[in-house]
C-alpha positions, 0 to 999 in steps of 0.5 A: 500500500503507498503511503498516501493512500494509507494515510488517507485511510487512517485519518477517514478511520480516525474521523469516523471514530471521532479521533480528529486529534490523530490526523497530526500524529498519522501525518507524522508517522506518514512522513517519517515512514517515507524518510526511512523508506527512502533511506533503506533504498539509498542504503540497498543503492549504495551496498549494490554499486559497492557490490557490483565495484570491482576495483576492490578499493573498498573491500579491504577494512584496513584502507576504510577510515574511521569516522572519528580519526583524522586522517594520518592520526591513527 
């Protein structure tokens, strides 16, 4: 199901309940679901161009730096 059309759906139910004050909560958690899902298929994209490179230069831990260290410190 799209995102949309979930949202749509849950906030209908909500009124139909007599929820109104959940429309602002479904609408947050709309929008974070589709971040995420966004960033699971950059994070597939990354690891699948990584995959198919084959250079190899990032394959070997020891040529990958550590976020925390500058570079030449370790």
């Amino acid at each position: 199901m799209e995102i949309e059309a979930w949202l749509k759906a849950a906030c209908d139910d909500a009124e139909r309940r007599g929820l109104p004050e959940l429309k602002s909560l479904l609408e947050t958690l709309a929008r974070s679901t589709a971040a995420l899902r966004a960033a699971d298929r950059s994070v597939r994209s990354a690891a699948s161009a990584l995959a198919d490179d084959d250079s190899g230069a990032l394959s070997a831990p020891e040529r990958m730096a550590h976020p925390d260290v500058a570079e030449g410190e370790e």
